[in-house]
N, C-alpha and C positions, 0 to 999 in steps of 0.2 A: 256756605257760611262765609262771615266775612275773613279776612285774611290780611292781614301786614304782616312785610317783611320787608326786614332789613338789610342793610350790605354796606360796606366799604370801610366798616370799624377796620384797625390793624393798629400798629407800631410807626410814630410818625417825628421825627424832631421836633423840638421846638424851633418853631418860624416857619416852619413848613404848612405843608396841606393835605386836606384828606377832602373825597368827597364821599357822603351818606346817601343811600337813595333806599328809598323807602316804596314798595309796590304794593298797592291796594287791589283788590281784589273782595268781589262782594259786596260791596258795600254802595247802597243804591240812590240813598238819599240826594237832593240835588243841592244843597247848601252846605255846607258843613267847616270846620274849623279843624285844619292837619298840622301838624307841625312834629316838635323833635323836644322832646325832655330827657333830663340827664341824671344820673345818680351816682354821686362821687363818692365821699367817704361818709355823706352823711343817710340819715333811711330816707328821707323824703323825695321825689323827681320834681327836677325844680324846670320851671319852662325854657327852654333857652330861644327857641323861633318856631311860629307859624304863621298858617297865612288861612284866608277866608277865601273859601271856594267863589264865592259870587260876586266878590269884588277884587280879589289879589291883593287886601290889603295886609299887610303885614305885621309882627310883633317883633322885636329883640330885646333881649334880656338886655342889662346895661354893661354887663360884663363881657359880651360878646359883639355889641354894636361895635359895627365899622370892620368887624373880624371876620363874619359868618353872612351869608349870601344865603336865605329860601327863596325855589322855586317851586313850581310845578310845571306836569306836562301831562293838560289833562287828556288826550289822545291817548296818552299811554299808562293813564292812571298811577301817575310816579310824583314824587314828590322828593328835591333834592335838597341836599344841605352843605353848601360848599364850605369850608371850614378854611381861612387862612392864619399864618402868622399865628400859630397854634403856640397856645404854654402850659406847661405843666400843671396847671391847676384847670386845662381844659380836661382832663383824666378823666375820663364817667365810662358808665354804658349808657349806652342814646338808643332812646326809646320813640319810634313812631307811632304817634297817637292820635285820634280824631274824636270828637264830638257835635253828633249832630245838630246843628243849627246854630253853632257857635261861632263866635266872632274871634279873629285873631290877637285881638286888643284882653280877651278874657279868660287868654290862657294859665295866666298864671295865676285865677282865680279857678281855674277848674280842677288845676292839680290834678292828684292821681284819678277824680272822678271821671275820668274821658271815656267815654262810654268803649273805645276798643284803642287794643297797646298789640303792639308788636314786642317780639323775644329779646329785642334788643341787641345792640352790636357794641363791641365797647374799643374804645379810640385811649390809648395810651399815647402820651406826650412827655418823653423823655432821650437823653442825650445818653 
């Protein structure tokens, strides 16, 4: 079955950094759209970054552009989220998600519809 999981949420200052890595598992399709959504204090997970399996292209939220670094490493079927210069209002649990045959451009059209989420990890940003 397919499987994500997450890792490297914790307790981080602001201006600091955290890295997220996301490990997949199962999941066979060869196109697909990965990335990382957040749910803070509101109900909704809002997109913050992905990226598209078959070209590497990538999304950022505007609030996180210039801040947040996605990769991948598909050899190891990982997917990371480098987070700098972190602030308080980056507070959520971060969710990795995928959708098959999605583009990283249409993530924050798919919203919670992602065909598979991981349990999520959640990143506090506080002094």
């Amino acid at each position: 079955q397919v499987r994500f999981v997450e890792s490297g949420g914790g307790l981080a200052q602001p201006g600091g950094s955290v890295r997220l890595t996301c490990i997949v598992s199962g999941f066979r399709v060869p196109n697909y759209a990965i990335g990382w959504f957040r749910q803070g204090s509101g109900t909704g997970r809002d997109a913050v970054s992905c990226i598209t399996t078959s070209d590497d292209s990538t999304y950022y939220s505007d609030s996180v552009k210039g801040r947040f670094t996605i990769s991948r490493d598909a050899a190891k079927n990982t997917v990371y989220l480098q987070m700098n210069n972190l602030k308080p209002e980056d507070t959520a649990v971060y969710y990795c998600a995928a959708e098959a045959g999605g583009l990283a451009d249409l993530c924050p059209n798919y919203g919670s519809t992602m065909d598979f989420w991981g349990k999520g990890t959640l990143v506090t940003v506080s002094s």
